[in-house]
C-alpha positions in Angstrom: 0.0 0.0 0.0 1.2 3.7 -1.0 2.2 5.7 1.9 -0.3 8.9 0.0 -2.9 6.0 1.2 -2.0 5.1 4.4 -2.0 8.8 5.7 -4.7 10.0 7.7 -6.3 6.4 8.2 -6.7 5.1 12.0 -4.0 2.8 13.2 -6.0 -0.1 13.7 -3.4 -1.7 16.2 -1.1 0.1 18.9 2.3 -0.8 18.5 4.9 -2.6 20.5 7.3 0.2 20.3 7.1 4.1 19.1 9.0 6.6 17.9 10.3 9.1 19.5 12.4 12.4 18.8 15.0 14.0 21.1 14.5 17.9 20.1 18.1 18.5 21.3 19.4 16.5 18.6 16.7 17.5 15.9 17.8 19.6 13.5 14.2 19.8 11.4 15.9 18.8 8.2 12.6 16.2 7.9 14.3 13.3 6.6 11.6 11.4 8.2 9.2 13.3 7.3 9.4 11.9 4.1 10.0 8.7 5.1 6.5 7.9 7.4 4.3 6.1 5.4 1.4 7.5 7.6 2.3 11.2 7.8 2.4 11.3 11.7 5.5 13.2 11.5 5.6 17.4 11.3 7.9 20.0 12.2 8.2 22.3 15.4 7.9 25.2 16.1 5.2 25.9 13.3 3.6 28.9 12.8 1.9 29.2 16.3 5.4 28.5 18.2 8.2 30.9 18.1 11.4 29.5 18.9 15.2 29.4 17.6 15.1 25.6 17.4 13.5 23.6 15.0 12.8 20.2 15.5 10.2 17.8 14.4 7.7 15.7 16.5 5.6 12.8 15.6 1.9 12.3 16.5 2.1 8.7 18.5 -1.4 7.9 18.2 -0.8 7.7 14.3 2.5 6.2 14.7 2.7 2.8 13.5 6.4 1.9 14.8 7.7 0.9 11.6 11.2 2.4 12.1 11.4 4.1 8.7 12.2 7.2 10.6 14.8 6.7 13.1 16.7 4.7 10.2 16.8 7.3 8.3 17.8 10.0 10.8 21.2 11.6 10.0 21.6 12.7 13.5 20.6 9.6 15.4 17.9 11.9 17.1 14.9 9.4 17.3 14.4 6.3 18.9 12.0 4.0 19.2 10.9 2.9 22.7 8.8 0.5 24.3 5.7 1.6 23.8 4.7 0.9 28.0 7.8 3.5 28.4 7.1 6.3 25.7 5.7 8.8 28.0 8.6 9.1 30.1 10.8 9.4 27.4 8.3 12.2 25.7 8.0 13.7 29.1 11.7 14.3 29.1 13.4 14.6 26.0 10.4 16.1 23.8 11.0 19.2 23.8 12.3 22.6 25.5 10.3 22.3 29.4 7.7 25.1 28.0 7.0 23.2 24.7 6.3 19.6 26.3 4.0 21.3 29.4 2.0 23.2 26.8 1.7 20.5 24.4 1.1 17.5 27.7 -1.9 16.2 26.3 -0.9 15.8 23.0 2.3 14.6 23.6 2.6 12.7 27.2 -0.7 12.1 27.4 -0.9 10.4 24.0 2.1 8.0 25.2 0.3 7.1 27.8 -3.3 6.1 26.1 -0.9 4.2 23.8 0.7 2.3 26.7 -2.7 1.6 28.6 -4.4 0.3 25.6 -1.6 -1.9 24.8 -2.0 -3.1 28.3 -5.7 -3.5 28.1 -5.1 -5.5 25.1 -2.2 -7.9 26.8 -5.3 -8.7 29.5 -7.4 -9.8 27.0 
């Protein structure tokens, strides 16, 4: 399947693992950006943010944990976790401390429905 067709559709399963980005080590050149075959990547600040750094950030409840992104990555900047541990890894390398508290329900928050429905499918 296309990645023009995959983006935008629900992710039908939560992954194992997710990807995350370390905005220190970002540089927003959006390699994988055009790598996701589901379009759950973008770049930071955007229009509403102003900031010196650019970085870009990824939308984990699209994410399907394909690793496309962090293989591509020419600065090593995004790994992919467990998925039971992405919000502490969101929580703390996501973002400048002001980004990450504004953003906490899309960001942290997301990690964390992720990791409880992955649990709540482990119990069934």
């Amino acid at each position: 399947m296309a990645a023009a067709s995959l983006a935008g559709k629900p992710r039908k399963v939560i992954p194992k693992i997710l990807a995350v980005i370390h905005a220190d080590g970002c540089t927003g050149c959006e390699a994988c950006v055009e790598v996701c075959p589901v379009e759950c990547i973008y770049k930071v600040p955007g229009e509403e943010h102003s900031s010196l750094q650019t970085w870009c950030d990824i939308d984990l409840d699209r994410c399907i944990g394909c690793k496309h992104c962090a293989q591509v990555c020419p600065w090593d900047a995004i790994d992919m976790v467990d998925t039971l541990d992405a919000a502490q890894h969101v929580a703390l390398k996501g973002g400048p401390p002001e980004y990450v508290e504004k953003h906490w329900e899309d960001l942290v928050d997301a990690a964390q429905r992720n990791a409880e429905g992955l649990l709540a499918k482990k119990k069934k």
